[in-house]
Every structure is written in structure tokens, then in C-alpha cells.
C-alpha positions as CSV (number, residue, x, y, z in Angstrom):
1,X,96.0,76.6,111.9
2,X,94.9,78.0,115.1
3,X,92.0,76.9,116.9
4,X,89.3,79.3,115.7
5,X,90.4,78.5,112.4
6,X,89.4,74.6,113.0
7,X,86.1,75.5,114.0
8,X,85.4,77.3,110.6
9,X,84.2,75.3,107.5
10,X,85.8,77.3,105.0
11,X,89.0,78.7,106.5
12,X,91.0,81.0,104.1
13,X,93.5,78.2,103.1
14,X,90.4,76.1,102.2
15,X,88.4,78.9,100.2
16,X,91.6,79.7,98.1
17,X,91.7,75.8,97.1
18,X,87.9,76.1,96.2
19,X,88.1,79.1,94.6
20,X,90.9,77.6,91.9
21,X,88.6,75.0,91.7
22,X,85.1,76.6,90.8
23,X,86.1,80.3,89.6
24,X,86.9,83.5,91.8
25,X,83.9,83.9,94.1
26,X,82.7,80.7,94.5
27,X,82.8,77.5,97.2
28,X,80.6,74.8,95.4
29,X,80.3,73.9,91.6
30,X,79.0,75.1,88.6
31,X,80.3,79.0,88.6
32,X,77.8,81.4,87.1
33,X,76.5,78.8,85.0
34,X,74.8,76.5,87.7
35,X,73.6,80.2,89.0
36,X,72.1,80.9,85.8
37,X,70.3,77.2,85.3
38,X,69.1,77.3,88.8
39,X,67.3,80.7,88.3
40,X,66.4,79.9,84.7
41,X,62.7,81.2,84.2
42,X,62.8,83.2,87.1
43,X,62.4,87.3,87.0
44,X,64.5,88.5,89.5
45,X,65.0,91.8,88.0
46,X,64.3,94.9,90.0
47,X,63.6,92.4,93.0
48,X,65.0,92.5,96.4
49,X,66.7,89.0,97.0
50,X,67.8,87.2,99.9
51,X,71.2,84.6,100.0
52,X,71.6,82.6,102.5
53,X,75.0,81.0,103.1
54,X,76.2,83.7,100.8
55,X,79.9,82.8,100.8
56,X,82.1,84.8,99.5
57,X,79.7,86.8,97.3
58,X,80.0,84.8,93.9
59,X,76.1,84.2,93.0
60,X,75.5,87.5,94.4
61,X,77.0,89.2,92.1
62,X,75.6,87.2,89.3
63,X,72.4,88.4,90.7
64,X,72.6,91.2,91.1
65,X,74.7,91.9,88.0
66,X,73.7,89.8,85.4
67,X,69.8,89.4,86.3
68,X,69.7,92.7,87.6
69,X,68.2,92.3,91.3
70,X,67.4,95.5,93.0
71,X,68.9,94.2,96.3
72,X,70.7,91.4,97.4
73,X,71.1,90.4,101.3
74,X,73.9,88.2,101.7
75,X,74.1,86.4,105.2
76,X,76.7,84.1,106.2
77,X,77.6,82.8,109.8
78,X,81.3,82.6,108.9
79,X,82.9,86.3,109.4
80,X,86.2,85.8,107.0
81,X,83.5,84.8,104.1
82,X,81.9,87.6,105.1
83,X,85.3,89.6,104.8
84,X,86.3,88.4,101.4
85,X,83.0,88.2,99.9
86,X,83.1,92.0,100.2
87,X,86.1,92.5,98.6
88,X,85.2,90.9,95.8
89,X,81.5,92.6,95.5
90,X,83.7,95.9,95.9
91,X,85.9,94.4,92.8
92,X,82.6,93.6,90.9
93,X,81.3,97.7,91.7
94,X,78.1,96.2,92.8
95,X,78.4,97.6,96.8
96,X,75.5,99.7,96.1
97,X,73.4,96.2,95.4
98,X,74.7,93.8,97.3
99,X,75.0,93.9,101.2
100,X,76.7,91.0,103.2
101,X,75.8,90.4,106.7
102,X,77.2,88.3,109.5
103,X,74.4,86.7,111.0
104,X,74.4,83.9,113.8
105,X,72.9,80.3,113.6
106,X,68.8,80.4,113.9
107,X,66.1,82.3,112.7
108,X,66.4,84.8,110.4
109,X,67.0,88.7,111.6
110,X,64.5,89.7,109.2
111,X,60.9,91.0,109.5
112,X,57.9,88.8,107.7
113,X,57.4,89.3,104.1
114,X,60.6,91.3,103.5
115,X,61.9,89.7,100.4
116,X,60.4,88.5,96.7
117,X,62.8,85.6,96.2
118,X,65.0,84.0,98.8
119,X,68.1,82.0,97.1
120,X,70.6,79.7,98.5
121,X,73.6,77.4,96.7
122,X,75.3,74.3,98.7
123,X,74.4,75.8,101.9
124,X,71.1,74.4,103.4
125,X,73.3,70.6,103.1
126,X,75.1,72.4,106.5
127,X,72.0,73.0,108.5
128,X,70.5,70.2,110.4
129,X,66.8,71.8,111.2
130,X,65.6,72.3,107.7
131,X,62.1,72.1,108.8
132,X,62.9,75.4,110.7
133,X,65.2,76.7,107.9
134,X,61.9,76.5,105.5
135,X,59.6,78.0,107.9
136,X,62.3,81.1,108.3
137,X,62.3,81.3,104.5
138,X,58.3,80.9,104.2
139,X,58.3,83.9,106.8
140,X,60.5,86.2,105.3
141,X,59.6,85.8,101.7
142,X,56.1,88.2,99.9
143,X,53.1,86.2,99.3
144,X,53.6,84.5,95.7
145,X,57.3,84.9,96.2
146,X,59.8,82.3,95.1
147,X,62.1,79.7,97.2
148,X,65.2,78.9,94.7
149,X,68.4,76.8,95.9
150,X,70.4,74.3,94.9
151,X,71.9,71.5,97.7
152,X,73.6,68.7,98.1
153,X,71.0,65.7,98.5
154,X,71.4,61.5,99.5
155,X,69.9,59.2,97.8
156,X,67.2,56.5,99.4
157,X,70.2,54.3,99.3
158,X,73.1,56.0,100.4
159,X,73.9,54.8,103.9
160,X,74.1,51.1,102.3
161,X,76.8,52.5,99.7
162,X,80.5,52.2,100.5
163,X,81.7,55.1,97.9
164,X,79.3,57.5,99.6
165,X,80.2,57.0,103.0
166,X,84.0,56.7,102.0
167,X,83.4,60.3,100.6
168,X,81.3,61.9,103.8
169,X,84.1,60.4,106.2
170,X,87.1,62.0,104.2
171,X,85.6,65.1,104.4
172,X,86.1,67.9,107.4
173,X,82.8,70.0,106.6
174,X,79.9,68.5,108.9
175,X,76.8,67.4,106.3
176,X,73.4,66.8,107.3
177,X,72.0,65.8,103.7
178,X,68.0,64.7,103.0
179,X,66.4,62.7,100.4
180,X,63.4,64.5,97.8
181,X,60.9,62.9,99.4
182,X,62.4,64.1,102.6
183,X,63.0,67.8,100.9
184,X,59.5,67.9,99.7
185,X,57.7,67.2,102.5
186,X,59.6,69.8,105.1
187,X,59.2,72.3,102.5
188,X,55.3,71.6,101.6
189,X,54.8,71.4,105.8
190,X,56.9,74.9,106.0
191,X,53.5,76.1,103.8
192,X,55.1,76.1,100.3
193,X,53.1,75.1,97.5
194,X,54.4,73.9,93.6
195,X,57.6,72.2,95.6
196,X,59.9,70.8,92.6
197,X,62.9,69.1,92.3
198,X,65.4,68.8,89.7
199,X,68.0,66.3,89.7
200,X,71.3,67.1,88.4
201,X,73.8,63.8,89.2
202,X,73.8,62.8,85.9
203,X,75.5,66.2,85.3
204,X,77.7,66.4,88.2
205,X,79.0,62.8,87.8
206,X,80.7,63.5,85.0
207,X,81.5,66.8,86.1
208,X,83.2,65.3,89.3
209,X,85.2,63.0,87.5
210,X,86.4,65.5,84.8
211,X,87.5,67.9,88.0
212,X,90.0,64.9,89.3
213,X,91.8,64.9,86.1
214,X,92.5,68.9,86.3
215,X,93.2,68.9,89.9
216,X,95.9,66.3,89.1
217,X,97.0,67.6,85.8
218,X,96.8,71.7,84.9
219,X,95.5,72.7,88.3
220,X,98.1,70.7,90.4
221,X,100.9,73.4,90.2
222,X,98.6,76.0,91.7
223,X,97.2,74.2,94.2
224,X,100.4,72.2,95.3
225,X,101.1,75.8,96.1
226,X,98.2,76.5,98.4
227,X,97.7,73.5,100.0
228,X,101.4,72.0,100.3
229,X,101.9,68.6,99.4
230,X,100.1,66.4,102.7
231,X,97.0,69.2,101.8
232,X,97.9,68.5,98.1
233,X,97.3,64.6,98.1
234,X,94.3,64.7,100.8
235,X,92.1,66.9,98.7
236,X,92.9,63.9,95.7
237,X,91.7,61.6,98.1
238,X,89.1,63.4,98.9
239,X,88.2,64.8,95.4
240,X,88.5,61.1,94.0
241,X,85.9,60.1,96.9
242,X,83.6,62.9,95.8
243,X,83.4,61.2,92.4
244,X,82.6,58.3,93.3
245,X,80.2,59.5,95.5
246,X,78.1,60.7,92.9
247,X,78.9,57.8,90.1
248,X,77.4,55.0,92.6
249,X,74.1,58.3,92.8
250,X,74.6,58.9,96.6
251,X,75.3,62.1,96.2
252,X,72.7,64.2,94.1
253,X,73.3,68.0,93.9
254,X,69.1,69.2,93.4
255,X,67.7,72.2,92.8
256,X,64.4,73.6,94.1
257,X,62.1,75.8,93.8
258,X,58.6,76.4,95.9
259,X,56.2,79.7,96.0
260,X,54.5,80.8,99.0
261,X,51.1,80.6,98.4
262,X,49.3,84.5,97.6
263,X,46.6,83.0,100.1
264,X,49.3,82.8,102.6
265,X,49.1,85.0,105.6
């Protein structure tokens, strides 16, 4: 792995693993069902939409696709997710829809009030201002338009549990998580209004736990084959961590959703 390749949180080698994990397109859990309950009662049809931490193009395309968004920006700060993220909208026939853009760390390169809904999956959990994250998405988002992501949260607790902190020093992708109470009250000071929350570790504990016994049984061969065997038997460490992580409820995978007030200026 060359240097440059260290500095990326998803290098190819990594993606590939995560893709035979969660489904061809995407990084995080859930496929285009998490996609679908995280935008559940949400019109995005014939909207323009903007993704941040985009990927490699998997909710995208569900957007744009399956609920039918006008438009959907992509931006990413990592340029090979960027690279294979339009292959596979290209795959998908959905490059008149979807555009993916390499973008750099920091405020948005988008005017005020250029999008209806601005979305995000497992990405926000990477940035360590999130009280300037929220104020970008306040700015860029219509008046009455809709904030809709799902991230990785902590519990109140989780510095004083050993399985959660077992789990965030095993892994190599740098986490700066928050609480709800945290989350709720950067996002209502960003000037969003209706803030809620909706806890999903119940789900993803057992989810976790089911996804260690296919990783060592029906999806070893494959990814034996990516990841060798040292790269093999650290992502069952790892994966085994992750578990347990969200068993002890340190780890709490959230979704959120906040408007920006029509009084907002």
C-alpha cells in the first residue's frame, strides 16, 4: 500500500471488502433497504438532492432510481470513490441524474438555497466540526427543505465501556461520534426546526452479530481472497469488536431528519 493509499479511509482493497459485505455500491450497512427506511415518508421525487460523503454512488442511485429525484449531487473528498462511484452510476444508466463531485474538506461549494433535501449515510460520523457541517447544510438547503441522514452515534456511556472502545481502537477509519442530545442541539443551533432521532441499535445489534457468522462462514472464501489471510483474520477481529460494540449500546447507528424553517432567511 503506498503512502497516499494510507492516508485514504476507504482505499480500493478496503471498498471491495465492504462492498461483499453490504451489496455492490455500498460502504456502510443496510443496502437499499436502510436507504429506503431512512427516506421513508419523504417525497423526493422530481427534487434536486444533495449527498454528502456519497461514496461510491450506492444510495444515489436508489435515489435517484427508485424515488425518482430530479438531480442528485454526490460529493466526496476521496477521488477513487469518486472514480468507482461513477462507474457504477454509468452501470445503473442513471449519468443523466446523478453527478459526483470531488470536493475538498470545508464548506460546501454550493450557493444558498440550492437544494430541496440534502442526504447523507455513515458519513457525518468522519467530520469533527458538525456544528459547521449543519450550518453548511442549513445554508444550502430551500426554506422548508429537509435534512435526512443516517450516522454512526455514542451513547452517554460509551467512553466507560470496554467493548466500545475495544471496537474504535481496532479500527483504521478516524471517528468523531456524538450523542442525541449532542446531535440535537448542533442541529437546532445550525437553525433547524422538528430535529428527530431514530434509534436503530436494537436493529443493528443483531444485524452485527448475524454479519460475523457470514464473514466466517459463506462470505470467507471471497474475502480470504481480497484481503489475504493477516487482512482476512483482522477484519474478524475487527468485525467481532463491531458487535460488541453495539450489543453493550455504545454504538447506535441514528437517523435524522430536521426542516429548515419556511421563515428562515
Amino acid at each position: 500500500m503506498t503512502r497516499r493509499e494510507q492516508e485514504l479511509g476507504y482505499p480500493d482493497e478496503f471498498a471491495d471488502r465492504l462492498e461483499l459485505i453490504w451489496g455492490a455500491g455500498f460502504l456502510s450497512p443496510g443496502g437499499p433497504e436502510e436507504i429506503r427506511r431512512i427516506l421513508r415518508n419523504t417525497d423526493v421525487q422530481g427534487k434536486k438532492v444533495l449527498e454528502i460523503g456519497c461514496g461510491i454512488a450506492g444510495p444515489a442511485i436508489v435515489i435517484a432510481g427508485e424515488f425518482e429525484a430530479e438531480q442528485v449531487i454526490g460529493v466526496d473528498i476521496e477521488p477513487q470513490l469518486i472514480e468507482r462511484g461513477k462507474s457504477n452510476v454509468t452501470a445503473a444508466g442513471l449519468q443523466d441524474k446523478i453527478q459526483l463531485q470531488l470536493v475538498e474538506p470545508g464548506p460546501l461549494p454550493f450557493v444558498e438555497a440550492s437544494f430541496d433535501v440534502v442526504f447523507s449515510k455513515d458519513a457525518i460520523v468522519h467530520i469533527e466540526d458538525k456544528l459547521a457541517l449543519y450550518r453548511e447544510v442549513f445554508r444550502v438547503l430551500k426554506v422548508g427543505g429537509a435534512f435526512i441522514a443516517g450516522d454512526w452515534f455514542a451513547s452517554q456511556n460509551a467512553d466507560e465501556l470496554p467493548e466500545f472502545q475495544q471496537y474504535r481502537d481496532l479500527s483504521h477509519l478516524v471517528f468523531s461520534m456524538q450523542t442525541g442530545p449532542q446531535a440535537q442541539a448542533l442541529i437546532r443551533n445550525a437553525g433547524f426546526e422538528d430535529v428527530r432521532l431514530n434509534d436503530r441499535n436494537a436493529w443493528y445489534a443483531k444485524f452485527a452479530r448475524n454479519l460475523v457468522e457470514r464473514i466466517e462462514g459463506p462470505l470467507r472464501d471471497q474475502l480470504f481472497e481480497v484481503c489475504g489471510q493477516e487482512g482476512y483474520e483482522r477484519l474478524v477481529k475487527v468485525s467481532h469488536a463491531n458487535a460488541g460494540a453495539a450489543e453493550c449500546g455504545g454504538l447506535r447507528p441514528v437517523h435524522i431528519r430536521a426542516t429548515k424553517p419556511v421563515s428562515a432567511s
